[in-house]
KOLNUKE-655216 format. One record per atom (N, C-alpha, C): residue number from 1; residue in three letters; atom name; x, y negated, z. Coordinates in nm, 2 decimals. Each point is the difference from the previous one (the first is absolute). Layout:
BEGIN
pos=NUM | code=ala | site=CA | px=X | py=Y | pz=Z;
...
//
This chain:
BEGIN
pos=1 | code=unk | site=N | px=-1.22 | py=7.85 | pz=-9.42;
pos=1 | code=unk | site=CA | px=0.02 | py=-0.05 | pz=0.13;
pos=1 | code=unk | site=C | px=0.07 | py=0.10 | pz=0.09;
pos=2 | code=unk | site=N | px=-0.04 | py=0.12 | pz=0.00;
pos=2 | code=unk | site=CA | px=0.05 | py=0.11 | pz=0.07;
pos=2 | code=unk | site=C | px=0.19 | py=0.03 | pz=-0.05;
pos=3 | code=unk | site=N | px=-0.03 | py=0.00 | pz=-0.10;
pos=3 | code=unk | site=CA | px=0.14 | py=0.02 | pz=-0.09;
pos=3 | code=unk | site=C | px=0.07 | py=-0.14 | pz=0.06;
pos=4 | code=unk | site=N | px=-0.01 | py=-0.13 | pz=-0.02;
pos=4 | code=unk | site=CA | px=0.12 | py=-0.06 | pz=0.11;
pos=4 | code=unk | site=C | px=0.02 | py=0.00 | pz=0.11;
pos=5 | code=unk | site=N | px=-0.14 | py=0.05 | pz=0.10;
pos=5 | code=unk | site=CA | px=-0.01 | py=0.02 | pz=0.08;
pos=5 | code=unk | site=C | px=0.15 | py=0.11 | pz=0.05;
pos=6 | code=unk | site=N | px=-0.04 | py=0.11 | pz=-0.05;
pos=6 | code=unk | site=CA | px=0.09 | py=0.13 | pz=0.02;
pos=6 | code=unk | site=C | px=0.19 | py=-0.06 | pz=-0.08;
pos=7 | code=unk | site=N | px=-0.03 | py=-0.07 | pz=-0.08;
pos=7 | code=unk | site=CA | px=0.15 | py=-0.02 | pz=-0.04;
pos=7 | code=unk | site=C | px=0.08 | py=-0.12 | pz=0.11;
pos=8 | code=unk | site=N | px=-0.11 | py=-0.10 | pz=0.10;
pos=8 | code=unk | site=CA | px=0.08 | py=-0.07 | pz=0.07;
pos=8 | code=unk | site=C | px=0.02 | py=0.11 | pz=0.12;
pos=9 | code=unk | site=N | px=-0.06 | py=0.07 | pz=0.05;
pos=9 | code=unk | site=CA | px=0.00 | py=0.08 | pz=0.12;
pos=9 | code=unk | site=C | px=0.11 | py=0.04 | pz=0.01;
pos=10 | code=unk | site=N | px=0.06 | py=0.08 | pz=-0.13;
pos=10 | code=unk | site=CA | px=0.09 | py=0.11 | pz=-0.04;
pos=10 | code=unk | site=C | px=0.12 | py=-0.13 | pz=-0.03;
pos=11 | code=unk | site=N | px=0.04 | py=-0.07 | pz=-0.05;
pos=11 | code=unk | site=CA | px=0.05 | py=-0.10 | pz=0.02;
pos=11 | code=unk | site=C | px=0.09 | py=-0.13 | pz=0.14;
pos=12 | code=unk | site=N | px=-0.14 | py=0.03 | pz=0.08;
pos=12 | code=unk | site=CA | px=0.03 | py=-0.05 | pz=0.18;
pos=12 | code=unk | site=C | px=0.13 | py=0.08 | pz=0.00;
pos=13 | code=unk | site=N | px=0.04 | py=0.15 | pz=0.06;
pos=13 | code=unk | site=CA | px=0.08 | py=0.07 | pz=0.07;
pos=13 | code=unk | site=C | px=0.10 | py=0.02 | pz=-0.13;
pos=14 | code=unk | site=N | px=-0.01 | py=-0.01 | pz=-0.10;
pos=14 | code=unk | site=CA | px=0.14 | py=0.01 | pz=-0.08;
pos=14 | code=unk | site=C | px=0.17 | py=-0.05 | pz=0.03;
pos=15 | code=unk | site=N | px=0.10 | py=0.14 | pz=-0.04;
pos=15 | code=unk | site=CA | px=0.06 | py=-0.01 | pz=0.06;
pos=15 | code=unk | site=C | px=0.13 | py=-0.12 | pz=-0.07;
pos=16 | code=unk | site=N | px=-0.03 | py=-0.14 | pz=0.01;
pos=16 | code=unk | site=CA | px=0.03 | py=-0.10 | pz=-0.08;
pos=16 | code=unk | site=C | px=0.14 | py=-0.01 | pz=0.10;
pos=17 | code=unk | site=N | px=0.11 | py=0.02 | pz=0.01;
pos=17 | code=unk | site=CA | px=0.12 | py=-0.04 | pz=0.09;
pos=17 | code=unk | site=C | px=0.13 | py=-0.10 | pz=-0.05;
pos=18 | code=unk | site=N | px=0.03 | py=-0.07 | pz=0.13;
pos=18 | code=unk | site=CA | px=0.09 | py=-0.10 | pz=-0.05;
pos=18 | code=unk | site=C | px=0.09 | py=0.01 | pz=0.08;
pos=19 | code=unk | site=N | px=0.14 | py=0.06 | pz=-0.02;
pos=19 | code=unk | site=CA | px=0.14 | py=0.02 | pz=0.08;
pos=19 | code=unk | site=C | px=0.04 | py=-0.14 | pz=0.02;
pos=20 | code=unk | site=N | px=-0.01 | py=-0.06 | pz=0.13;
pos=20 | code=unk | site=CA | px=0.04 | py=-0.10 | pz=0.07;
pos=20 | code=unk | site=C | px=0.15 | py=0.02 | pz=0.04;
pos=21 | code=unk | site=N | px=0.05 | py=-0.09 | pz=0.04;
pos=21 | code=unk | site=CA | px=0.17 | py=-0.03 | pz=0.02;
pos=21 | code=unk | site=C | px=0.07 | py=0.04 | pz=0.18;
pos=22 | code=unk | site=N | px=-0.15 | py=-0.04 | pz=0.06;
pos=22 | code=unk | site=CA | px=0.05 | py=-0.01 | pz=0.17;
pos=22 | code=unk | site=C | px=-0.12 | py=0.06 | pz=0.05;
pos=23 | code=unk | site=N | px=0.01 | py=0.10 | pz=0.11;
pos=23 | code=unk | site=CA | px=-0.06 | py=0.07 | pz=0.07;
pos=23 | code=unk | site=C | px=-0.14 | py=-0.06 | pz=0.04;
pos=24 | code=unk | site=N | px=0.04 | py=-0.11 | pz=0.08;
pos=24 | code=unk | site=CA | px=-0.11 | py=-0.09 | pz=0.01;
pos=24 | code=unk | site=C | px=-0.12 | py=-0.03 | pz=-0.04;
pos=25 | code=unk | site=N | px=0.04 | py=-0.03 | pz=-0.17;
pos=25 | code=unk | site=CA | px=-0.10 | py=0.01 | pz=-0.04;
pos=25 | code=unk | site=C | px=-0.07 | py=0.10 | pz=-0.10;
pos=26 | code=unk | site=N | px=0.01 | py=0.09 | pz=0.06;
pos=26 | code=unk | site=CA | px=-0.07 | py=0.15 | pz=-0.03;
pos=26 | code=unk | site=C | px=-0.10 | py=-0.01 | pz=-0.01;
pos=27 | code=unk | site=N | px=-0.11 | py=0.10 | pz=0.00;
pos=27 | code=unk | site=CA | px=-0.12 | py=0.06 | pz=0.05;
pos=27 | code=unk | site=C | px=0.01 | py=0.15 | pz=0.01;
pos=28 | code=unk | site=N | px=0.14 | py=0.08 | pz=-0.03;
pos=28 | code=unk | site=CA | px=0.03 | py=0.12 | pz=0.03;
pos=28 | code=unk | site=C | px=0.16 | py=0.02 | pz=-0.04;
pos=29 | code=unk | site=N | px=0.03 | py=0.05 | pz=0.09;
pos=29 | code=unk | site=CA | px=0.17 | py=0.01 | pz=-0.02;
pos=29 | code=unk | site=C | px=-0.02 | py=0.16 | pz=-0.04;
pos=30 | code=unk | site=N | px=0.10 | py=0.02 | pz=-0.10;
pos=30 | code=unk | site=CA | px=-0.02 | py=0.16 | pz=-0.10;
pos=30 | code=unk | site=C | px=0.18 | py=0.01 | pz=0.03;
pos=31 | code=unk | site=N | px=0.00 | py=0.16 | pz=0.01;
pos=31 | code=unk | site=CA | px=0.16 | py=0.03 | pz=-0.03;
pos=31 | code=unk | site=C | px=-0.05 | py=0.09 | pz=-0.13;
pos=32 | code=unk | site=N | px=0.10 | py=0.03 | pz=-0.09;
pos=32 | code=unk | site=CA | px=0.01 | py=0.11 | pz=-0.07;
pos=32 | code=unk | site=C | px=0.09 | py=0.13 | pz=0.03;
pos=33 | code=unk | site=N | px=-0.08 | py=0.09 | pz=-0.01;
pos=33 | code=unk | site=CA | px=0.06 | py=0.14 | pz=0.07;
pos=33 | code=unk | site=C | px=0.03 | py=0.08 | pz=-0.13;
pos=34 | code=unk | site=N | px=0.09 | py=0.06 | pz=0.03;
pos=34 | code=unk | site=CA | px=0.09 | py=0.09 | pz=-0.08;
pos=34 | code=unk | site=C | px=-0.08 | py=0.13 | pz=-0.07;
pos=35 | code=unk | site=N | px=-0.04 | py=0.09 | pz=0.11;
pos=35 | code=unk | site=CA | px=-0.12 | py=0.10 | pz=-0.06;
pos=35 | code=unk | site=C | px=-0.12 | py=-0.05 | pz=0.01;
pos=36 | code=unk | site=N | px=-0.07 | py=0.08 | pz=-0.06;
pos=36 | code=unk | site=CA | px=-0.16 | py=-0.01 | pz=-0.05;
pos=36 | code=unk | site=C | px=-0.07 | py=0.02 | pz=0.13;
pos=37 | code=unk | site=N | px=0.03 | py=0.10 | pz=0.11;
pos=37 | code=unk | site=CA | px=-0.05 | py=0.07 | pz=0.05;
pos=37 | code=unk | site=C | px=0.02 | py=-0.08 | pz=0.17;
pos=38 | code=unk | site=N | px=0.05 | py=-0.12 | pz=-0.01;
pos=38 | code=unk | site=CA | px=0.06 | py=-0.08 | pz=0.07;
pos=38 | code=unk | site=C | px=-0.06 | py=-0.11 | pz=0.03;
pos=39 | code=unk | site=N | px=-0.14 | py=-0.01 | pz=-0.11;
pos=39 | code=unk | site=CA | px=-0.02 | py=-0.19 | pz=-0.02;
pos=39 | code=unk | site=C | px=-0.18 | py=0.05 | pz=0.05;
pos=40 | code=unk | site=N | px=-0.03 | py=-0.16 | pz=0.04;
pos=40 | code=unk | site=CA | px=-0.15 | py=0.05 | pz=0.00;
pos=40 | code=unk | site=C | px=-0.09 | py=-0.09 | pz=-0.06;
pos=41 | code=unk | site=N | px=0.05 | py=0.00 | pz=-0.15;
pos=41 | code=unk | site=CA | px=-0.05 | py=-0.06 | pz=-0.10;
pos=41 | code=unk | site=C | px=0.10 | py=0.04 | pz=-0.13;
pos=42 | code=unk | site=N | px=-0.10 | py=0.05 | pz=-0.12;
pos=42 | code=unk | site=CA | px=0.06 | py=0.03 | pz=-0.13;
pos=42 | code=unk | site=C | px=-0.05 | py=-0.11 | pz=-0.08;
pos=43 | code=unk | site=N | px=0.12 | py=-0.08 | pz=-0.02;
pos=43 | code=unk | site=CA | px=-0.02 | py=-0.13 | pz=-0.11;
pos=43 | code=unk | site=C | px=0.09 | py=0.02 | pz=-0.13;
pos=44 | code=unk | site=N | px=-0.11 | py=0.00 | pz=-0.12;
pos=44 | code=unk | site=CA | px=0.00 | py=-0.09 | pz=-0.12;
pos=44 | code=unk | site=C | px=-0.01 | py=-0.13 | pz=-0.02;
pos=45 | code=unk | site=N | px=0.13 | py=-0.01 | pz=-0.09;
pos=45 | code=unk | site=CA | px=-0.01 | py=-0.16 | pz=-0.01;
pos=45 | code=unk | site=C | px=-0.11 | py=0.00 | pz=-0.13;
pos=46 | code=unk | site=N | px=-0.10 | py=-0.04 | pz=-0.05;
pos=46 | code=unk | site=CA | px=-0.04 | py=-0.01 | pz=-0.11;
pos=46 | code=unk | site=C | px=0.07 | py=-0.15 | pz=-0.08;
pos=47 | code=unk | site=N | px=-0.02 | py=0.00 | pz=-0.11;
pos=47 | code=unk | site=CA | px=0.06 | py=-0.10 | pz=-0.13;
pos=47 | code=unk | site=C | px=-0.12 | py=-0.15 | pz=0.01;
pos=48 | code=unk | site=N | px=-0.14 | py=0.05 | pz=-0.02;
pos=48 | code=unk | site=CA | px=-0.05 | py=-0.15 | pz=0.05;
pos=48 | code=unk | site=C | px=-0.14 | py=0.04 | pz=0.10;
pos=49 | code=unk | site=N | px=-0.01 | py=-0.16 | pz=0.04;
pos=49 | code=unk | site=CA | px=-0.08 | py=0.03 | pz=0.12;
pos=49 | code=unk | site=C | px=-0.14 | py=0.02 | pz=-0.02;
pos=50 | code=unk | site=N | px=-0.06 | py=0.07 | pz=-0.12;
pos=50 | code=unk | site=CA | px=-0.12 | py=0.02 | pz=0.02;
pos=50 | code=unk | site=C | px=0.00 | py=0.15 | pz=0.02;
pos=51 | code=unk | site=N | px=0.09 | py=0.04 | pz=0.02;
pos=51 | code=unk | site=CA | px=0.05 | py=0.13 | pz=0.01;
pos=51 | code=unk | site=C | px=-0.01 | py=0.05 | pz=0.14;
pos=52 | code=unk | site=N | px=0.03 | py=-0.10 | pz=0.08;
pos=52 | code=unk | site=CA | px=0.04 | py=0.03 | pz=0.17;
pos=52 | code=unk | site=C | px=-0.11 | py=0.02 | pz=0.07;
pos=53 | code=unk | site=N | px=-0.01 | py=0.09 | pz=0.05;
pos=53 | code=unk | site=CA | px=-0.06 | py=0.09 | pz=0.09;
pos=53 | code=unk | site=C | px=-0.07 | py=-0.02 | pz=0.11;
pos=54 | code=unk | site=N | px=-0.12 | py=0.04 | pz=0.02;
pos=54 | code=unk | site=CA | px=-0.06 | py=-0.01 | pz=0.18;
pos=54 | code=unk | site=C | px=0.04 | py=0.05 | pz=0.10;
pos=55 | code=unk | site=N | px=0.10 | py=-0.02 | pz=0.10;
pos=55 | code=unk | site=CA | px=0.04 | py=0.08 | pz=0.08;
pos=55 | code=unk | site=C | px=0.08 | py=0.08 | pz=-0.04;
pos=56 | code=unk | site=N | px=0.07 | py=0.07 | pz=-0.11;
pos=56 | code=unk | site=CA | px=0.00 | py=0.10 | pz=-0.05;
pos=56 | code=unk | site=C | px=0.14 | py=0.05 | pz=-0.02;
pos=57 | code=unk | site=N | px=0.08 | py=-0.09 | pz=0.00;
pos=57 | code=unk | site=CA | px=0.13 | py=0.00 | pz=-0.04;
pos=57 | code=unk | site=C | px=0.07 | py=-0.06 | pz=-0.15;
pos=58 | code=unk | site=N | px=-0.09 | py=-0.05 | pz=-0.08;
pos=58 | code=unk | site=CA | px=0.01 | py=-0.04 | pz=-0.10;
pos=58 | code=unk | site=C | px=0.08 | py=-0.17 | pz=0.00;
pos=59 | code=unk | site=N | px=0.13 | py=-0.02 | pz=0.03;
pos=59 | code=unk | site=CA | px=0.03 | py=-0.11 | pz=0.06;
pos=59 | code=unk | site=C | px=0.03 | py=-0.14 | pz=-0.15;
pos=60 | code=unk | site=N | px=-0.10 | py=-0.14 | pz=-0.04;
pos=60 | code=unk | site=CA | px=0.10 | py=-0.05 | pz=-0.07;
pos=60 | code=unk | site=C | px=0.04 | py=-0.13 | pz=0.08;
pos=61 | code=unk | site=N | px=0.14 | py=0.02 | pz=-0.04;
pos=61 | code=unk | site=CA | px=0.05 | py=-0.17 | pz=0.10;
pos=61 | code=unk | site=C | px=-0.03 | py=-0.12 | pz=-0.08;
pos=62 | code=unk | site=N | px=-0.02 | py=-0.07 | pz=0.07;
pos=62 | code=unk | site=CA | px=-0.02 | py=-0.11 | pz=-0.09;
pos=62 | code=unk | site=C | px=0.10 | py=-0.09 | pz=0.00;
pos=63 | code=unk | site=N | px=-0.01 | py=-0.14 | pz=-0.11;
pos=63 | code=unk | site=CA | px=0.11 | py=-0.06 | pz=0.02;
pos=63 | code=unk | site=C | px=-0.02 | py=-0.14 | pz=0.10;
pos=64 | code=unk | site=N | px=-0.13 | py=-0.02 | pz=0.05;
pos=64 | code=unk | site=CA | px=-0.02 | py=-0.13 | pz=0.12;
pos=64 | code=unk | site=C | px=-0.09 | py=0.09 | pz=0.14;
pos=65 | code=unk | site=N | px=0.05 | py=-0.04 | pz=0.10;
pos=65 | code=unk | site=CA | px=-0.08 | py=0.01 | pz=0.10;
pos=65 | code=unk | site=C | px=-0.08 | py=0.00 | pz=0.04;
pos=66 | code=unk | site=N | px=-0.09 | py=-0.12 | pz=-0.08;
pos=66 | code=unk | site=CA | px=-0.13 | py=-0.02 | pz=-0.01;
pos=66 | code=unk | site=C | px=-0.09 | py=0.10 | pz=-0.10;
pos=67 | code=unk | site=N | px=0.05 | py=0.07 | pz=-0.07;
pos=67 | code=unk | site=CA | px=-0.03 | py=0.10 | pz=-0.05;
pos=67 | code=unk | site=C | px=-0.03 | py=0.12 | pz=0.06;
pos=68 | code=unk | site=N | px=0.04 | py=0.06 | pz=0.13;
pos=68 | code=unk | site=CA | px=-0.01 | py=0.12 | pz=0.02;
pos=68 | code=unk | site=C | px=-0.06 | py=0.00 | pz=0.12;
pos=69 | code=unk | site=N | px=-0.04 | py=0.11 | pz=0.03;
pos=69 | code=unk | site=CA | px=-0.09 | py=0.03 | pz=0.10;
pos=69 | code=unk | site=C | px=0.10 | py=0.05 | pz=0.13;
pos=70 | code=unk | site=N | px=0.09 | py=0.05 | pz=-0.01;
pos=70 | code=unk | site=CA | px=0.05 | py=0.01 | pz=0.12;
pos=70 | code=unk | site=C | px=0.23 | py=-0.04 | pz=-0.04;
pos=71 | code=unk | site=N | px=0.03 | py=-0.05 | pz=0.13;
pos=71 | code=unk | site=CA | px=0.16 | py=0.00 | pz=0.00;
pos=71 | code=unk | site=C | px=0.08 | py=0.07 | pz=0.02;
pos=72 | code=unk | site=N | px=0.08 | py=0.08 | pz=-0.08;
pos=72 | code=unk | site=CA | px=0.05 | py=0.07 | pz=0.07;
pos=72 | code=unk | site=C | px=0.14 | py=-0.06 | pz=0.02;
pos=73 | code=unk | site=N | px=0.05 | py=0.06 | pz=0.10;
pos=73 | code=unk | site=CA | px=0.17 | py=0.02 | pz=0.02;
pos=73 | code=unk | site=C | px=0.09 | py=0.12 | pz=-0.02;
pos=74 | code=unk | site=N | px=0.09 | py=-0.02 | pz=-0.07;
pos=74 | code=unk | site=CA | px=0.07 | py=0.15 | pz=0.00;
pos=74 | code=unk | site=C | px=0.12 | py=-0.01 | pz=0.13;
pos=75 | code=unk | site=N | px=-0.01 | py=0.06 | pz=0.12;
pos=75 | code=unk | site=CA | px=0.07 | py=-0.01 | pz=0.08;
pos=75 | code=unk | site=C | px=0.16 | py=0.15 | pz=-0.01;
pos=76 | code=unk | site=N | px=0.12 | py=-0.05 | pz=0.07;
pos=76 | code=unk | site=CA | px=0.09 | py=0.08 | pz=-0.05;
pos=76 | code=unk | site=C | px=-0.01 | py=0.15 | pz=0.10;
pos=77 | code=unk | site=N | px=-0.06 | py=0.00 | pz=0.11;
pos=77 | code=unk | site=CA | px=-0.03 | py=0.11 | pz=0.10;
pos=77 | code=unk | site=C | px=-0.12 | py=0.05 | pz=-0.02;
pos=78 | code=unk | site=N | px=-0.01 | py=0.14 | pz=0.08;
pos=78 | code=unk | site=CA | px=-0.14 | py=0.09 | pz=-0.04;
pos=78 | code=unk | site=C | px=-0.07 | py=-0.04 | pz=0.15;
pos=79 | code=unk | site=N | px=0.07 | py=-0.07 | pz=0.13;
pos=79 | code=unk | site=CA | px=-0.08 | py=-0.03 | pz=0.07;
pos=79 | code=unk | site=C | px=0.00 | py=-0.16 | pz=0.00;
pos=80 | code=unk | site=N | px=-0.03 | py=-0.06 | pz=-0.11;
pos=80 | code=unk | site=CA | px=-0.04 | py=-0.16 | pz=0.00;
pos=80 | code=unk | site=C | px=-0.09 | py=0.01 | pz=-0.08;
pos=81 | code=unk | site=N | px=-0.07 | py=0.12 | pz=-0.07;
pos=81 | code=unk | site=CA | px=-0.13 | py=0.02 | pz=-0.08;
pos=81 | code=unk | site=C | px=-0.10 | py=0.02 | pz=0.05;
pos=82 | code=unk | site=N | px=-0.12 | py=-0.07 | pz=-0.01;
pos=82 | code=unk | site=CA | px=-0.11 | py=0.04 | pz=0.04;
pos=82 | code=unk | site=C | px=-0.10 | py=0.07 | pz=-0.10;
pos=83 | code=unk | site=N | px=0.07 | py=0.04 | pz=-0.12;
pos=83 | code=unk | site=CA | px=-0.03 | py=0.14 | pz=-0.10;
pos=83 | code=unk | site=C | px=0.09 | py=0.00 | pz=-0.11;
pos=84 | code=unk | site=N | px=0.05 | py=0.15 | pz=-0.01;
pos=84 | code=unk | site=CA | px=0.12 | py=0.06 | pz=-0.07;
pos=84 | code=unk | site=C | px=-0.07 | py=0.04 | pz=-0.11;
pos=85 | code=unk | site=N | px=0.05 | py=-0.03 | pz=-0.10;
pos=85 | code=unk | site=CA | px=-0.03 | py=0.07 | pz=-0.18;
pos=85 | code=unk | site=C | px=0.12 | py=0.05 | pz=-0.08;
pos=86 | code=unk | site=N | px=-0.07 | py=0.07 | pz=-0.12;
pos=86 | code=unk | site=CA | px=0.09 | py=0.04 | pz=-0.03;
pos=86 | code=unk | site=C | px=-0.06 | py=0.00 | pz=-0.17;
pos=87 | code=unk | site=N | px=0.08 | py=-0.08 | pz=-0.08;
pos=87 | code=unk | site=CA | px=-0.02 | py=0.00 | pz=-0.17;
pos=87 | code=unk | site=C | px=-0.02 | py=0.11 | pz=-0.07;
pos=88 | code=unk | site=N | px=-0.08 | py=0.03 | pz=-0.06;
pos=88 | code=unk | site=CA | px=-0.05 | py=0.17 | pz=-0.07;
pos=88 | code=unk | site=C | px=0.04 | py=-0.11 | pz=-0.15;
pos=89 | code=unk | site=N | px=0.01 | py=0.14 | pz=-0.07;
pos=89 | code=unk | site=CA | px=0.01 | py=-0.06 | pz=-0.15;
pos=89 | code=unk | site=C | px=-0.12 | py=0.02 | pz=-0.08;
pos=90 | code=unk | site=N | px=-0.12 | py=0.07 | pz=0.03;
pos=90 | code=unk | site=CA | px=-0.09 | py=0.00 | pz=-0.08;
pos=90 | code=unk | site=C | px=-0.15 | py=-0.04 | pz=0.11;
pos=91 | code=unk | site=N | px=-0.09 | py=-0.05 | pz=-0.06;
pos=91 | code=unk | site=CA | px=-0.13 | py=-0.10 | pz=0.05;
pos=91 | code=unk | site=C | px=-0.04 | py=0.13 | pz=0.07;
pos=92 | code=unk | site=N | px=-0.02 | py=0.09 | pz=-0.04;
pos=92 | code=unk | site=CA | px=-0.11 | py=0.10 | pz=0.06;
pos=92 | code=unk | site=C | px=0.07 | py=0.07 | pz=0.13;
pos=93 | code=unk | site=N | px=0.10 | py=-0.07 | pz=0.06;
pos=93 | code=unk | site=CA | px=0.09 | py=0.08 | pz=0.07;
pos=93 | code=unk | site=C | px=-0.06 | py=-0.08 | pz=0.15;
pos=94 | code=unk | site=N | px=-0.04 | py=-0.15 | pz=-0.02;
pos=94 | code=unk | site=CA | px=0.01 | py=-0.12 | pz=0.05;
pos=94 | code=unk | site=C | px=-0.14 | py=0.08 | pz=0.13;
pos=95 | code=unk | site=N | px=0.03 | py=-0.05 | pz=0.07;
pos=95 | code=unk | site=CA | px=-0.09 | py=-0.01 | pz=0.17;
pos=95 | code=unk | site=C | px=0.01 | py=-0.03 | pz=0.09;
pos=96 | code=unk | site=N | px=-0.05 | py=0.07 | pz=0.13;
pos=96 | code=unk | site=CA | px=0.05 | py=0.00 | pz=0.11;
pos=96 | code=unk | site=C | px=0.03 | py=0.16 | pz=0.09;
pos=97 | code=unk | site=N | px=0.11 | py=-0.01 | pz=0.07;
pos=97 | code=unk | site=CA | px=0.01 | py=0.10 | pz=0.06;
pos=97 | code=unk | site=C | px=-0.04 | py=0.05 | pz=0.15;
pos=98 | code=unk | site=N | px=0.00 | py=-0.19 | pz=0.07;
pos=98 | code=unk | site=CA | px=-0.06 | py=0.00 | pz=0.13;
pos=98 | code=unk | site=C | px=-0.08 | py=-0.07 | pz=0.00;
pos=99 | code=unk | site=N | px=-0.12 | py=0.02 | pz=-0.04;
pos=99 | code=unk | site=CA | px=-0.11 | py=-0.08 | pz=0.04;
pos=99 | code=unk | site=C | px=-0.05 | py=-0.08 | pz=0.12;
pos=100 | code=unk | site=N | px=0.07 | py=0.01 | pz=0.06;
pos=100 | code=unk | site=CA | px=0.01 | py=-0.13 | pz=0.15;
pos=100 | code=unk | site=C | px=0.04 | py=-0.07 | pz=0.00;
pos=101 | code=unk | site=N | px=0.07 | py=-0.05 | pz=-0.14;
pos=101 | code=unk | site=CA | px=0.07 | py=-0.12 | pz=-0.02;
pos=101 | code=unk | site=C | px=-0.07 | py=-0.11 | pz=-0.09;
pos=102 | code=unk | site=N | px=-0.08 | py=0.09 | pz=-0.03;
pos=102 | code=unk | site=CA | px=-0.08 | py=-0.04 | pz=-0.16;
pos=102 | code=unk | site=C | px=-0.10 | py=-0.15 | pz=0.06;
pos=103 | code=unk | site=N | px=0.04 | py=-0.06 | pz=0.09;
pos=103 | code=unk | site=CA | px=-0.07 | py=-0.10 | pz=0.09;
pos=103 | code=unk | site=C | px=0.12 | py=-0.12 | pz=-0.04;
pos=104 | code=unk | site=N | px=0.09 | py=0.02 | pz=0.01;
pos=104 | code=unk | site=CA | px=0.11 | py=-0.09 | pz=-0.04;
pos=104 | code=unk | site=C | px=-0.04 | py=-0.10 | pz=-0.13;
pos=105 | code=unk | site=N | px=-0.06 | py=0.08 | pz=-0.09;
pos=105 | code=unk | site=CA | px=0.02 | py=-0.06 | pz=-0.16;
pos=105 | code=unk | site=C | px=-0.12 | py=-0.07 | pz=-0.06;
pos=106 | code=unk | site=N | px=-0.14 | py=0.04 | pz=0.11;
pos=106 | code=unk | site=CA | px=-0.11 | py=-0.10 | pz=0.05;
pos=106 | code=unk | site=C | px=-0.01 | py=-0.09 | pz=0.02;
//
């Protein structure tokens, strides 16, 4: 009982995302930034979604809307984002850099 208990918990905040078409209907508009040192979130994409992450940066997209926990938008400016990332190539790279933002993906 404890054991599904703990696997739905960890499960709730998973970072399940679905790249929507129009701003609108977002639940977070993302730019991507050029340097590392620039973003205030380090995302991996992982390969499948039992893989994706709590909060973490561990991002898998999915392929319906109804599937993910949050929308994102990729907007073309760094001031129409309401959080900048930046794609690392390896999982253990993946986090966050500003933790003030870390409210967004909740």
């Amino acid at each position: 009982m404890i054991t599904v208990l703990i696997c739905t918990g960890s499960m709730a905040h998973a970072q399940k995302v679905f790249s929507v078409d129009y701003s609108s209907q977002a639940d977070v508009k993302v730019y991507v930034v050029k340097y590392e040192s620039q973003c205030d979130l380090k995302v991996y994409k992982v390969k499948y979604e039992s893989q994706a992450g709590d909060n973490d940066g561990k991002w898998f997209f999915t392929q319906y809307s109804s599937q993910s926990k949050k929308k994102v938008y990729f907007v073309d400016y760094e001031s129409q984002a309401d959080l900048k990332i930046y794609f690392v190539d390896y999982e253990s790279q993946a986090g966050w850099r500003n933790n003030s933002k870390k409210s967004l993906l909740y």
